[in-house]
C-alpha positions as CSV (number, residue, x, y, z in Angstrom):
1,X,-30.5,199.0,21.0
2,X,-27.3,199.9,21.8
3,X,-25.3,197.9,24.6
4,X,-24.0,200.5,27.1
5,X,-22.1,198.9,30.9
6,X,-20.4,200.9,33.2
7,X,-16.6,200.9,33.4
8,X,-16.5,198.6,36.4
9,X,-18.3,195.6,34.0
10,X,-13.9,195.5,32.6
11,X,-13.7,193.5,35.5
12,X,-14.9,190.3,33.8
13,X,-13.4,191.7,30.5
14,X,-14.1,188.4,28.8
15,X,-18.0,188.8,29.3
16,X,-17.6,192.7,27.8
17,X,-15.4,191.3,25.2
18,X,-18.0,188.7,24.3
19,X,-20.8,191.3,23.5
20,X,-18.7,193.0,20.9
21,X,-19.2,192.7,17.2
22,X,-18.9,194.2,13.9
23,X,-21.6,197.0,14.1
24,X,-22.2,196.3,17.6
25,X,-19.9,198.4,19.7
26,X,-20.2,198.1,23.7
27,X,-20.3,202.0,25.1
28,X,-18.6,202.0,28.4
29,X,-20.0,204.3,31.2
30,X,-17.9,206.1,34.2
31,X,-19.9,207.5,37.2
32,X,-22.9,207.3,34.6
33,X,-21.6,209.1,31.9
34,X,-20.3,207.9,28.4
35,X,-16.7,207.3,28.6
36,X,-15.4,205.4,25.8
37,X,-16.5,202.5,22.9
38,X,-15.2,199.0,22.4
39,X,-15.7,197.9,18.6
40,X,-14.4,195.3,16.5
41,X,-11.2,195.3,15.0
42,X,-12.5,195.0,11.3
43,X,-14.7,198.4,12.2
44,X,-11.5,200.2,13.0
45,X,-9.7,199.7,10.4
46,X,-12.9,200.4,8.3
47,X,-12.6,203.8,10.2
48,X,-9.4,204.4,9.8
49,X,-9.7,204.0,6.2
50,X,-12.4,206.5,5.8
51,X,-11.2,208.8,7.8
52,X,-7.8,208.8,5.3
53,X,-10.0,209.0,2.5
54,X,-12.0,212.3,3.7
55,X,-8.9,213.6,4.7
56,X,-7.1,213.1,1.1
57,X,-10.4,214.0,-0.4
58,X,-10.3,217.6,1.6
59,X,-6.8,218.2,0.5
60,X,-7.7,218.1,-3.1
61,X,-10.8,219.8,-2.6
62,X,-8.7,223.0,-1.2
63,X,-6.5,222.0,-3.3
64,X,-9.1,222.6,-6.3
65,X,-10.8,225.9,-5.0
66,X,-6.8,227.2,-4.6
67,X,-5.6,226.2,-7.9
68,X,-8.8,225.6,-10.0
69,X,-11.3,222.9,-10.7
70,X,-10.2,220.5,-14.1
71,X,-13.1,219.8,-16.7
72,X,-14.0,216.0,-17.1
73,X,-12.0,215.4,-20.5
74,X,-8.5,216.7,-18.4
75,X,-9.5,214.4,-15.5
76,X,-9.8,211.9,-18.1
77,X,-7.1,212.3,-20.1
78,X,-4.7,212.6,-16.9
79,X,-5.9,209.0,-15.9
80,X,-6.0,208.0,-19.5
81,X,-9.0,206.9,-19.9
């Protein structure tokens, strides 16, 4: 179940702080709407990290449809396999 406290819970940051852990985020509320996610540090970068991935992945994808997919023997023999 996800662990969602309003805003004003920052207050006693170290109790909020607490309840965070890898894969358990706190969601933060303002006037009873979602306002923003505390998550650990390790998840981040995790994130990050995908996120550079699918965006490096997307590049050579239109990369590819522009210029032309390569059969599996080139991809090979590029990496020298």
């Amino acid at each position: 179940m996800p662990n969602i406290v309003p805003v004003s819970d920052l207050r006693n940051y170290n109790a909020v702080i607490g309840q965070v852990s890898y894969g358990n985020p706190v969601y933060l509320t303002k006037n009873g709407r979602g306002d923003c996610a505390i998550i650990d540090i390790r998840e981040l970068d995790e994130l990050r990290a995908i996120k550079g991935l699918f965006s490096e992945l997307e590049k050579d994808e239109a990369s590819a449809r522009k210029d032309g997919w390569i059969s599996l023997e080139e991809a090979e023999k590029r990496l020298g396999i």
